[in-house]
ZAMARGU-4260 file (C-alpha; in steps of 0.2 Angstrom, whole numbers, plus 5000, padded with zeros to 4 digits):
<rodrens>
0) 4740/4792/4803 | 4756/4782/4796 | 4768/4797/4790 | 4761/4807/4808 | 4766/4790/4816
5) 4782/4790/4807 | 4788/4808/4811 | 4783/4807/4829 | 4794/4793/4830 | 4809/4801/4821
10) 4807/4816/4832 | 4808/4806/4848 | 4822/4795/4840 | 4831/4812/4835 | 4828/4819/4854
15) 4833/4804/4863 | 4850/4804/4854 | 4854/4823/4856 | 4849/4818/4872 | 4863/4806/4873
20) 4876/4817/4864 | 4873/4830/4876 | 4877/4816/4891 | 4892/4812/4882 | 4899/4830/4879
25) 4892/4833/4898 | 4906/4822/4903 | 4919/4830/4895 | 4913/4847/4901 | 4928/4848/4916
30) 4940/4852/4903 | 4932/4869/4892 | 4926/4874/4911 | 4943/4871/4919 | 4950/4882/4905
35) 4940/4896/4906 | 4944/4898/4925 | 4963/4897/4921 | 4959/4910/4905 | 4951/4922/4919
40) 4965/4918/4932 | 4954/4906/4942 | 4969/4897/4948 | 4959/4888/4964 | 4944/4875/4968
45) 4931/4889/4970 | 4936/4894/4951 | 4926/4877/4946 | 4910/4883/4956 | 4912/4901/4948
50) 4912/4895/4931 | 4897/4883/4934 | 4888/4897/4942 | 4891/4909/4926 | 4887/4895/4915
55) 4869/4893/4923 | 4866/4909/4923 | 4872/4912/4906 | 4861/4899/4900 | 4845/4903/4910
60) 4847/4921/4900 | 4849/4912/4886 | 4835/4902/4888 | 4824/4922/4892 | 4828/4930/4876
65) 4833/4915/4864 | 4848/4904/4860 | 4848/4914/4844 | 4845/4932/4851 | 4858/4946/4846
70) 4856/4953/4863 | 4872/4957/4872 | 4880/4940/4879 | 4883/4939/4899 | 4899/4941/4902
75) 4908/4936/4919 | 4913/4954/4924 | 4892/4960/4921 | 4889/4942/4929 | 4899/4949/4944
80) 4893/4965/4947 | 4876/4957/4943 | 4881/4946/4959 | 4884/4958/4971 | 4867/4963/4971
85) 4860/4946/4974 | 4852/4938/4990 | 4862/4923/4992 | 4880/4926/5002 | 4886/4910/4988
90) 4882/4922/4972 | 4888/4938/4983 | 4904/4930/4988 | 4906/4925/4967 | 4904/4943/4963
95) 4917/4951/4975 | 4931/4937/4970 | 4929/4937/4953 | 4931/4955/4952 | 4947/4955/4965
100) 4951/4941/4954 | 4952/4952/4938 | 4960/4965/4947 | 4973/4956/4954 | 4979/4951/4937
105) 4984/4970/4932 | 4978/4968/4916 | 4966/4981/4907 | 4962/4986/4926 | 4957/5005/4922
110) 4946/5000/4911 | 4939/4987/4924 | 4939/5000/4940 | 4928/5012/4927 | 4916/5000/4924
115) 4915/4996/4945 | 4915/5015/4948 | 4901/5021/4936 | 4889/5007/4944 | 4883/5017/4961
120) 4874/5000/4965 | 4890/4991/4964 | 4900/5003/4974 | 4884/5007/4987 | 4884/4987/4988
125) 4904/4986/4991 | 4904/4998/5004 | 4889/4991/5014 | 4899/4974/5013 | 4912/4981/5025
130) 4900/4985/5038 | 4896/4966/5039 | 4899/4959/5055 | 4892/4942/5057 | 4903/4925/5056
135) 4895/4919/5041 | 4898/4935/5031 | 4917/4938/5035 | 4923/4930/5019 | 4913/4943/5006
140) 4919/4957/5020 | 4935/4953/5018 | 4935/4951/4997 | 4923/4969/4996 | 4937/4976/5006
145) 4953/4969/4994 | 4941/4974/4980 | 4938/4992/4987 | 4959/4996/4992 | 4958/4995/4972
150) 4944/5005/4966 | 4947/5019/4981 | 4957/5030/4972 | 4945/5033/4960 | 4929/5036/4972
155) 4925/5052/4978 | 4919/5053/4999 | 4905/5065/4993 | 4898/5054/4980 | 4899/5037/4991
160) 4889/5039/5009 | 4892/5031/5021 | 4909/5026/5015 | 4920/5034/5030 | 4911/5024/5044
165) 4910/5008/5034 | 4930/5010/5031 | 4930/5014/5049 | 4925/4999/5056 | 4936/4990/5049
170) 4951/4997/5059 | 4948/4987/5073 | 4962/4975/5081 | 4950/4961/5084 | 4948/4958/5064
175) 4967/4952/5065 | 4961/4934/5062 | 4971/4922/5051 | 4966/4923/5034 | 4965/4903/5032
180) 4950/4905/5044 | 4942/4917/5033 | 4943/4907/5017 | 4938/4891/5029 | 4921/4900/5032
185) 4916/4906/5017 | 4899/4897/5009 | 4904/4893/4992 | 4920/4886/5000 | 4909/4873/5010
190) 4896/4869/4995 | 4913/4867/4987 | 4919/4855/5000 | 4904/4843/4997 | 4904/4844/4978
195) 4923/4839/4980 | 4920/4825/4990 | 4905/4818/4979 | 4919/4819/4964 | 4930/4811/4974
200) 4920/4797/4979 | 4916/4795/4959 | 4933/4795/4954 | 4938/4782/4965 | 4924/4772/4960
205) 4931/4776/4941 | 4945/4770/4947 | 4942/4751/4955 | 4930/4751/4939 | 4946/4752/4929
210) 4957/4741/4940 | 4944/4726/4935 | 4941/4729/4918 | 4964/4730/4917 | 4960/4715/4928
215) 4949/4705/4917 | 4953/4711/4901 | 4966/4703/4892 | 4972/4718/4878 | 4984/4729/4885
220) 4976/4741/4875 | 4961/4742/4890 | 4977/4746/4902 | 4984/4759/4890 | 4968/4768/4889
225) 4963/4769/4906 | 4982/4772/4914 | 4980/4788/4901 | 4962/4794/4908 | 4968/4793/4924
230) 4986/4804/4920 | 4971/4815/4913 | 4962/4817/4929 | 4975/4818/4939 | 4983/4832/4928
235) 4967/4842/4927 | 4959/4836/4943 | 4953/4855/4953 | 4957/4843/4969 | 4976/4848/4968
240) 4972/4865/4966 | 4972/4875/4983 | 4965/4892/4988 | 4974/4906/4988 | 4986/4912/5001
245) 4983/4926/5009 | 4995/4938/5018 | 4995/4950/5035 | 4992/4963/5021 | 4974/4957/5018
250) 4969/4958/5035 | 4952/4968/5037 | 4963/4983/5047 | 4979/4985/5034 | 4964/4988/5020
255) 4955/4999/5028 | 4970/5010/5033 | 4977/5007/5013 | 4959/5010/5009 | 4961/5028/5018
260) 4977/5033/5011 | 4972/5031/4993 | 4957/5040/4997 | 4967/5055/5006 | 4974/5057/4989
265) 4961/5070/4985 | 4960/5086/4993 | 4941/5084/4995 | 4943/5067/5001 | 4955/5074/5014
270) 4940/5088/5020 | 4927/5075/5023 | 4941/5062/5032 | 4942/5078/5042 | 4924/5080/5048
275) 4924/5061/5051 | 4923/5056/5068 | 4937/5047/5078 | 4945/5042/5058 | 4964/5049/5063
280) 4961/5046/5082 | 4959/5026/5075 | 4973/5027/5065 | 4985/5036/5078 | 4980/5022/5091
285) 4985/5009/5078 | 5002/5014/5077 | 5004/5009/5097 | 5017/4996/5099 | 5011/4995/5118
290) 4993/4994/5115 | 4992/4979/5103 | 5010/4970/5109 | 5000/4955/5115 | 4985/4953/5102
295) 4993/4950/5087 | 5010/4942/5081 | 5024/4955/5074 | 5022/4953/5056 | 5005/4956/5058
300) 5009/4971/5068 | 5023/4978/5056 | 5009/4977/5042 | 4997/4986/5054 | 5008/4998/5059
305) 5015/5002/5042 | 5000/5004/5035 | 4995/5017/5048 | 5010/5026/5047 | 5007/5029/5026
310) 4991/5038/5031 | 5000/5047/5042 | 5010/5053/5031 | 4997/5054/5017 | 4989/5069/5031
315) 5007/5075/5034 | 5010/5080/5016 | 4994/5086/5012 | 4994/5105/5005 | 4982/5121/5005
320) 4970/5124/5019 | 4963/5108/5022 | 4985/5103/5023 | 4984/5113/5039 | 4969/5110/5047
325) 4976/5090/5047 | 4991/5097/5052 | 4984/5104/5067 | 4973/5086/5070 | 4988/5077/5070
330) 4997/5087/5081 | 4983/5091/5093 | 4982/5071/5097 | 4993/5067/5112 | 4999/5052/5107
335) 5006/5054/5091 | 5024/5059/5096 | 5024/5048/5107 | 5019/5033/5096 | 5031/5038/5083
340) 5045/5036/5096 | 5039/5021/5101 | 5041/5017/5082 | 5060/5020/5082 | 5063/5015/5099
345) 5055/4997/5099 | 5069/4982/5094 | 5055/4974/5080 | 5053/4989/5069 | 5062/4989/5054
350) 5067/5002/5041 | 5052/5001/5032 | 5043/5008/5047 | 5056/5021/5052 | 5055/5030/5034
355) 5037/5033/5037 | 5039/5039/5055 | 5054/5048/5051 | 5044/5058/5037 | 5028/5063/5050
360) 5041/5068/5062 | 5050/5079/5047 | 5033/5086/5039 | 5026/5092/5056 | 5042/5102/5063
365) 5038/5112/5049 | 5026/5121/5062 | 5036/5129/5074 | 5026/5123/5091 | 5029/5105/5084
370) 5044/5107/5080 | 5051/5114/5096 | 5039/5101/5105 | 5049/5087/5094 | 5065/5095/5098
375) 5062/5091/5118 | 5061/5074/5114 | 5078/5065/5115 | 5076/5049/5110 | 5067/5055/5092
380) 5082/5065/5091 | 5095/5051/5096 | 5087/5040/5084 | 5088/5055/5068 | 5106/5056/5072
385) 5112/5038/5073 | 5102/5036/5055 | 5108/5049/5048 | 5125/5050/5053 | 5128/5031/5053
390) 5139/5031/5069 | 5139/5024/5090 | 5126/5027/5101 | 5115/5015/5110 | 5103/5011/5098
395) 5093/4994/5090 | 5092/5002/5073 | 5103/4997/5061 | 5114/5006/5046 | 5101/5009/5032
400) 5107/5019/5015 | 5088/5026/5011 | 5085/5033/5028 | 5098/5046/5030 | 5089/5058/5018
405) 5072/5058/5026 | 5080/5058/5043 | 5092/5071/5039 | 5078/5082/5033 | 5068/5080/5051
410) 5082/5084/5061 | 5088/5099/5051 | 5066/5105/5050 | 5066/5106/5070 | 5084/5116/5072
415) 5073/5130/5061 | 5067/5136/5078 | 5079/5140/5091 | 5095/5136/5101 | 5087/5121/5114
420) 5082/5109/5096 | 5101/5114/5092 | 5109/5110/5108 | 5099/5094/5108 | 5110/5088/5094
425) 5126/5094/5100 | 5126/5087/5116 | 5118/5069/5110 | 5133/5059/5118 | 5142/5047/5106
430) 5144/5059/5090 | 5156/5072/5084 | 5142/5081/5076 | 5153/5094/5065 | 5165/5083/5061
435) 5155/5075/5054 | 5141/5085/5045 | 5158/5092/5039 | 5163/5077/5030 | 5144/5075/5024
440) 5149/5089/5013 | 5159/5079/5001 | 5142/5068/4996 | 5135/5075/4983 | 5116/5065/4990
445) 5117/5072/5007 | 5126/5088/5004 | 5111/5099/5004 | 5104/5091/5019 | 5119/5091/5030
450) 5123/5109/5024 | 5105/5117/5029 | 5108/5107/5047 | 5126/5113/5048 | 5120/5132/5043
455) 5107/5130/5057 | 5118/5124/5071 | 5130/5136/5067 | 5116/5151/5068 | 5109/5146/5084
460) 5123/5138/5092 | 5138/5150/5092 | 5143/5151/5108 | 5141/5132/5109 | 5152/5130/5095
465) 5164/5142/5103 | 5167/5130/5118 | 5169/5116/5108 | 5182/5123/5099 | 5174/5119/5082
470) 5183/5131/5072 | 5195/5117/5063 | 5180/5108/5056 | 5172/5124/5051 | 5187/5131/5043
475) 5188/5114/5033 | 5170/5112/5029 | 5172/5132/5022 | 5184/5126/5010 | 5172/5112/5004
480) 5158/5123/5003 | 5168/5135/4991 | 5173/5122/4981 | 5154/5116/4976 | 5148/5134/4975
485) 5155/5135/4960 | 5145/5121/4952 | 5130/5118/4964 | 5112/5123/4959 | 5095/5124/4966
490) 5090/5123/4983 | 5108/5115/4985 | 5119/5131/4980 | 5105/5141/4994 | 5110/5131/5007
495) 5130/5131/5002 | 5129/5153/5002 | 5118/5150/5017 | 5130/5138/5026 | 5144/5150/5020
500) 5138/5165/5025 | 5136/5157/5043 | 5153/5151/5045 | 5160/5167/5041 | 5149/5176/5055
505) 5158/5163/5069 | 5178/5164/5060 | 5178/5177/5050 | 5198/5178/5049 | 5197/5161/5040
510) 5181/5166/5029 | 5190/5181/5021 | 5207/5170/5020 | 5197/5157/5009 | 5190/5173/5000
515) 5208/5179/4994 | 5213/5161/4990 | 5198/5165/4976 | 5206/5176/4968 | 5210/5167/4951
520) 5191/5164/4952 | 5183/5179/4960 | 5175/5185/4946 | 5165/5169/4942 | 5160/5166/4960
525) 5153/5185/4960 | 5145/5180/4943 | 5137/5164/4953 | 5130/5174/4966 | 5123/5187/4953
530) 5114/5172/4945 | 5108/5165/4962 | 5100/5183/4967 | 5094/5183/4949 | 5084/5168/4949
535) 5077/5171/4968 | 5072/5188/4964 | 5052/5190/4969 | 5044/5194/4951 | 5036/5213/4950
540) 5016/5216/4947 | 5011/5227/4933 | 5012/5242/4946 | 5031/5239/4947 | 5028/5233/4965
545) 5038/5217/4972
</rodrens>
């Protein structure tokens, strides 16, 4: 009985004082679990509840399969996609931020979207998420949806269902709430909250505690310790850490429009947007200055609007069958061009709306009805010229370098198709349009465009031309396209023969003068043109036919 007596004793003596040990570590816990948030890019006060979370459920499977056990450890990415799935909105909220978390941090993020993307349960789980509607829920929506702009490019419609309408309802003006408010309602935030307060109250019960042992104590050693705990605190304290900030760009509509464009990134993708319901007739209405002028401030409208107008464009630039059928959706809605003119009309746009606006309007005069509808509209074409020419006219849009390509190319797209989109340019009051296409010739970034719009005028416009005695300009712009023939190539040198050829039809005199003025270099501008047929020329089958 004695050495039985003994042991028990040494065992409870021996738990007791791992017991205590573990107390003492316990307190200095803060510091490896403030560390491993910081390591995994937890830089705010819910990183503290995360980690706390991970750790209990880390050591509950421990605690399952043995402290020992060589099974594969719980990490916080499987501890995240193993959250989703859970019934408490605290653990589903953990799940989606730790993964928009990790993704945010651009680091080994393929690798990360893979592991997302092969989970069906995660993705399925995600996509329900932005269906969610109530109050208490808008937080997680709002982190599934950052979570999903990420991983959409890599999701396929056909695979995921459901996925269209779920991103649909998301395009609603209403959910243009301010970001704080989402944060502010989030559960784990408001468990947070409380634990922060508890702390708090501690600390400054550590700190009075400290005051009267300075206070009683008569080594300054005693002041020296506790005025270094407290620099401790303060300096690793989560209470001067503060959520992240987040921008008009994380509103519910501006993902669920960037959620669309990466999507439309796939031609298959583009055939189910397709058979989706009200999906472009959604993100048409959204580009509505009008509509939405009193709902919502105007940063949050330019993001809106913007974001709208990418998956537009997205549509707009889309090729093979599918390219036109969208082509034909886009075109058959009746506000569209009149949206986008409200787009380069309205005072609070800026150039980062105009290019995107300016590139629909360019992709869908492409199709002769659009573009000869587009060409009826003055104001899109008043707007075009004043950006791409840089001169008067009674316009809010200001002089911008990296618009005058894109809206050079949807002026010259519509001018394809007759004399009226012609004669719409020349007449737009203000500008001296030859002069000064012509003097776009001598810059070698818009030579190509001014030259296809000059050839175009000049074909349908003759008699236009005529009148306003234009043939000075054209003589002087022939010279300039005969001196870059020589070293043009590409689509530029075809629309330098093209513009060439044009010219010459409307004052031929001067054409062959500036023909025989070639003659020290006839024979290697007929050698160019050789070369340019050569390179054009419609390659034969094996039957010898064209």
């Amino acid at each position: 009985m004695v050495p039985s007596i003994a042991v028990f004793y040494v065992l409870a003596l021996c738990q007791g004082s791992l017991y205590i040990i573990a107390c003492i570590l316990w307190l200095f816990s803060f510091f490896p679990i403030r560390w491993l948030a910081n390591q995994s890019g937890f830089s705010s006060r819910w990183g503290a509840r995360t980690v706390n979370l991970y750790y209990q459920c880390a050591y509950t499977e421990h605690m399952e399969i043995g402290v020992f056990s060589s099974g594969k450890t719980l990490n916080l990415v499987t501890f995240a996609m193993e959250s989703l799935t859970s019934s408490s909105p605290e653990m589903q909220l953990v799940g989606v931020r730790v993964l928009d978390s990790f993704l945010e941090q651009k680091k080994s993020n393929e690798e990360l979207i893979s592991v997302i993307t092969s989970s069906k349960e995660a993705v399925s789980t995600l996509i329900g998420m932005l269906d969610w509607t109530p109050r208490q829920d808008r937080s997680i929506r709002l982190f599934a949806a950052r979570v999903t702009t990420k991983i959409a490019g890599n999701l396929s419609i056909a695979k995921v269902p459901g996925i269209v309408k779920s991103v649909s309802s998301l395009l609603d003006v209403k959910n243009q709430l301010p970001m704080q408010e989402l944060l502010d309602s989030a559960p784990m935030q408001q468990s947070w909250t409380q634990t922060s307060s508890v702390s708090g109250g501690n600390a400054s019960n550590q700190g009075a505690d400290a005051q009267s042992v300075d206070g009683e104590g008569n080594n300054g050693w005693h002041h020296m310790i506790c005025c270094y705990w407290r620099r401790i605190k303060e300096r690793w304290s989560w209470s001067t850490l503060e959520e992240p900030t987040l921008t008009h760009q994380d509103s519910l509509p501006v993902l669920g429009m960037v959620i669309l464009e990466k999507l439309a990134r796939d031609l298959d993708n583009c055939a189910e947007i397709f058979k989706a319901t009200n999906v472009i007739s959604k993100a048409i209405g959204l580009i509505s200055y009008a509509n939405n002028r009193e709902t919502i401030n105007i940063v949050q409208l330019n993001a809106l609007i913007y974001s709208s107008l990418d998956f537009m464009r997205r549509l707009a630039i889309t090729g093979e069958r599918i390219g036109v059928a969208l082509w034909q959706e886009l075109w058959n809605h009746p506000l569209l061009l009149n949206n986008l003119a409200g787009v380069l009309e309205d005072a609070r746009s800026s150039p980062q709306l105009w290019e995107p606006a300016m590139d629909i309007i360019a992709k869908l005069s492409l199709d002769k009805e659009a573009g000869l509808e587009i060409g009826r509209i003055q104001l899109i074409t008043g707007r075009l010229l004043h950006a791409f020419l840089v001169r008067g006219g009674l316009t809010n849009m200001h002089y911008d370098p990296s618009l005058r390509k894109v809206s050079g190319e949807a002026l010259a797209n519509p001018t394809l198709w007759g004399t009226a989109n012609c004669l719409a340019i020349l007449e737009e009051p203000g500008y001296q349009v030859i002069k000064d296409l012509k003097d776009m010739l001598s810059d070698d970034v818009h030579r190509c465009v001014a030259a296809c719009l000059l050839s175009n005028l000049c074909a349908h416009c003759s008699v236009k031309l005529s009148h306003l005695d234009a043939s000075e300009n054209l003589s002087s712009a022939l010279t300039i396209v005969m001196e870059h023939i020589m070293t043009a190539e590409g689509k530029q040198l075809q629309s330098l023969i093209s513009l060439a050829s044009e010219i010459g039809d409307l004052i031929r005199e001067e054409f062959v003068g500036e023909l025989e003025s070639q003659t020290n270099s006839g024979a290697e501008l007929v050698q160019k043109l050789i070369c340019a047929l050569n390179s054009n020329k419609i390659p034969k089958d094996e039957k010898g036919y064209s």
